[in-house]
C-alpha positions in Angstrom: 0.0 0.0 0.0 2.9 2.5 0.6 5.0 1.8 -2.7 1.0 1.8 -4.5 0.4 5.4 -2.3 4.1 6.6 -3.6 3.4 5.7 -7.6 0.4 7.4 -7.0 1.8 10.7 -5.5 4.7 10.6 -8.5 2.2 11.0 -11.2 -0.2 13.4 -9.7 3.0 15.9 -9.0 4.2 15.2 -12.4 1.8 17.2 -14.0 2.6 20.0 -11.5 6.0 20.2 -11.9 7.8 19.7 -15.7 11.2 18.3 -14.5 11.6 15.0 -13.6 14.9 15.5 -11.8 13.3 18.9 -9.7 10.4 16.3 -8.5 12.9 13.7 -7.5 14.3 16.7 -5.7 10.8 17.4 -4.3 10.3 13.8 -2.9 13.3 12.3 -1.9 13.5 14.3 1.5 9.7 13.4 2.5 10.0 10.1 1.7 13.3 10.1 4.1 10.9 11.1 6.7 8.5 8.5 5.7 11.6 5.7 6.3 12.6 7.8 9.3 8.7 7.6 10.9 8.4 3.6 10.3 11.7 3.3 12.3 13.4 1.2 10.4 16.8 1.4 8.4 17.6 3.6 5.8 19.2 0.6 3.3 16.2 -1.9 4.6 13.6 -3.2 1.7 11.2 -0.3 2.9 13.8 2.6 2.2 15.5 0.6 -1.0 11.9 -0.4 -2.9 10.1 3.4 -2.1 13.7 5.1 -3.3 13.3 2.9 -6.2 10.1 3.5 -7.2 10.3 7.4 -7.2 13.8 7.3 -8.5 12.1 5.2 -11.9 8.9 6.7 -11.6 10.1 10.4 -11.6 11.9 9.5 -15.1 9.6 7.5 -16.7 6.2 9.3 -15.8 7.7 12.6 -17.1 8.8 10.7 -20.4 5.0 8.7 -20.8 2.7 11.6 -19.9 5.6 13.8 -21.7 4.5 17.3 -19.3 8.3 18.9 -19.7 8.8 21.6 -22.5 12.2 19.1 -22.8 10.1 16.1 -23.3 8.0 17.7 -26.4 8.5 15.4 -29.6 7.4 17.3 -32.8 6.5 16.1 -36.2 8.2 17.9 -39.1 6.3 19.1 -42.1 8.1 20.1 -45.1 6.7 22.2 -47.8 8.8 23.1 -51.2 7.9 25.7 -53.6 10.2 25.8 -56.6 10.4 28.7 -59.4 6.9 29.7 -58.8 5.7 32.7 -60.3 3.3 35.1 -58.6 3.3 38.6 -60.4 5.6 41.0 -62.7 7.4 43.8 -61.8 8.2 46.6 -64.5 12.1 47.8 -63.5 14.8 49.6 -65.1 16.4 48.0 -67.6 19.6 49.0 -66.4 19.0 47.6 -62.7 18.2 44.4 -64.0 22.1 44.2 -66.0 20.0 45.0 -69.5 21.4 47.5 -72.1 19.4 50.2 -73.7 17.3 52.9 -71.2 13.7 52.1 -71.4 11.9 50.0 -68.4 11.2 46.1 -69.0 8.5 43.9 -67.5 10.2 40.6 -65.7 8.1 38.0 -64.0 8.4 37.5 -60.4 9.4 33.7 -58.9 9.1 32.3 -55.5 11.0 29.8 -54.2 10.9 28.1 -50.2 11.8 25.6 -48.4 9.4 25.9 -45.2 9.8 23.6 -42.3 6.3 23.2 -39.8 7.3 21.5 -36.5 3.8 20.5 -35.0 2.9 18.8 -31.6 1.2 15.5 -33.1 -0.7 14.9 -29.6 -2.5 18.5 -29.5 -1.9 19.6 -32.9 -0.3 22.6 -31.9 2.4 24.5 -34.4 5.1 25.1 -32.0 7.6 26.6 -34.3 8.0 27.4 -38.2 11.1 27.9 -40.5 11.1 29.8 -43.9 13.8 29.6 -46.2 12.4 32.2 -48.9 14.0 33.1 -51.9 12.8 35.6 -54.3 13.9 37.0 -57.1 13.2 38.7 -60.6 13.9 36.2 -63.6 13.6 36.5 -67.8 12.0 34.4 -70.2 14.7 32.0 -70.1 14.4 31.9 -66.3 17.7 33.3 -65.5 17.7 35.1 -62.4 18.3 39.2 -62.9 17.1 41.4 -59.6 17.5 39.1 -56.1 14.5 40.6 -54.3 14.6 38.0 -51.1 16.9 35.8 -49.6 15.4 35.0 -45.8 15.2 32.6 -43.5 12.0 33.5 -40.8 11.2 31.5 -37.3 9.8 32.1 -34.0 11.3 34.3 -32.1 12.6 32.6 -28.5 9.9 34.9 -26.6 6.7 33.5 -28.7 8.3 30.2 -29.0 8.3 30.2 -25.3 4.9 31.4 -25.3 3.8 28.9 -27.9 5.2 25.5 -25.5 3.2 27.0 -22.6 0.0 26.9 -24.1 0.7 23.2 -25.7 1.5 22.1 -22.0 -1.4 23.3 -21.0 -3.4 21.4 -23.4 -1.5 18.3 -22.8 -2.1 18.3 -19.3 -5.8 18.7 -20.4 -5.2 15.8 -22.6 -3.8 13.6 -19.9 -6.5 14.6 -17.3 -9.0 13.8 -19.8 -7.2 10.4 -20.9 -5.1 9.1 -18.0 -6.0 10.9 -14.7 -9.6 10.9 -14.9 -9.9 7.2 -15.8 -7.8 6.0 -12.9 -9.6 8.2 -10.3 -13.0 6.3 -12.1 -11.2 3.3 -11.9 -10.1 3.3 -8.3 -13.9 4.8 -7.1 -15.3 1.8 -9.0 -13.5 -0.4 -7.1 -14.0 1.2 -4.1 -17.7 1.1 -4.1 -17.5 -3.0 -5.5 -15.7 -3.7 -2.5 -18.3 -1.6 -0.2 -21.3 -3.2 -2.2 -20.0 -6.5 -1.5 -19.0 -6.0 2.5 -22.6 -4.3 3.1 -24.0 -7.2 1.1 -22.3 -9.6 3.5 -25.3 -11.0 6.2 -24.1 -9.5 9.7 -23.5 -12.0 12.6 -26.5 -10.3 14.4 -28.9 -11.1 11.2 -28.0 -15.1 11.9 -30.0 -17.2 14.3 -27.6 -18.7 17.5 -27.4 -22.5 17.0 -27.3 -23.2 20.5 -27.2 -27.3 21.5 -30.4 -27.6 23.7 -31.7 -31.5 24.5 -35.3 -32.0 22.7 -37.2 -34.2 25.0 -39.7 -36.2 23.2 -43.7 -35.5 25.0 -44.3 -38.4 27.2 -48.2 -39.2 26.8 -50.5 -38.7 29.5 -50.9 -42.0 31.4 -54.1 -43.5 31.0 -56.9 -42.6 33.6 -57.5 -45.5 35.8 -61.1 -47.6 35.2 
């Protein structure tokens, strides 16, 4: 019941606290007083097994119900746009490396390389890379005029303020899937077991089966005549 009562207290402060090594931190010194208050030795089977199970539990909790920014595994998406064109521009022949003085109409290309890393558990988009490349080309698709040549992400500050609001939703997610269930679970179980000890006949319900001697009725002598 204590090692059960320890497992249990490891996963409900796991989805208070993100680091697994910080909630080791946490519970190693009151279960130290839990060892101390049972009297017995620090390297006994009590104090080895409960040491044990937070040490493992700490690690692999925060790795299953993945609550850590560090724990976050993301699913690239990669999306490549090659020499497509999306308008003219009318320049200068003269900026564009062309002879003569008049103006001349080029078209317009894009070209990317965007990378979308997305939280496949919430569907969040935690962060974004754009590798853009645009640029004024001729008919024979030569490039004249480099407009663009960028690569775009988060910022640290809204990345940081993207991952908070995906924990949040996973801990919704395991509240809803994993914490919610078990607490159903266990109050399942607990009112089974109630149902079947109040369904139990109490001992003042059954009849005392008490040895007494039955005497069989002796018949009434006959009256004289």
């Amino acid at each position: 019941m204590l090692l059960f009562s320890a497992i249990v207290l490891v996963v409900l402060l796991n989805l208070l606290v993100p680091s697994g090594m910080a909630e080791l931190a946490i519970l190693a010194p009151i279960f130290m007083g839990v060892v101390a208050a049972f009297g017995v030795d620090k390297k006994s089977n009590i104090g080895r097994g409960l040491f044990v199970i937070i040490t493992y539990g700490c690690g692999l909790f925060n790795k299953m119900i993945l609550s850590g920014a560090s724990s976050i595994l993301t699913r690239g998406l990669v999306e490549k746009v090659t020499g497509a064109r999306i308008g003219t521009q009318t320049v200068p022949r003269s900026l564009v490396g062309m002879t003569g003085s008049s103006t001349v109409t080029l078209p317009e290309t894009y070209t990317a390389t965007n990378t979308f890393f997305v939280d496949p558990d919430t569907g969040a988009q935690l962060n974004e890379i754009q590798d853009e490349h645009l640029a004024l080309t001729d008919a024979s698709g030569t490039q004249r005029l480099l407009l663009l040549n960028a690569s775009l992400s988060f910022t640290p500050q809204s990345l940081a303020k993207v991952v908070s609001l995906d924990q949040s939703a996973r801990r919704e997610i395991t509240w809803l899937a994993t914490i919610v269930p078990l607490i159903a679970g266990v109050l399942g179980i607990a009112g089974l077991v109630g149902g079947i000890l109040l369904a139990r006949p109490r001992r003042d319900d059954q009849p005392d089966h008490e040895d007494a001697a039955v005497s069989a009725p002796v018949p009434d002598p006959d009256p004289a005549i």
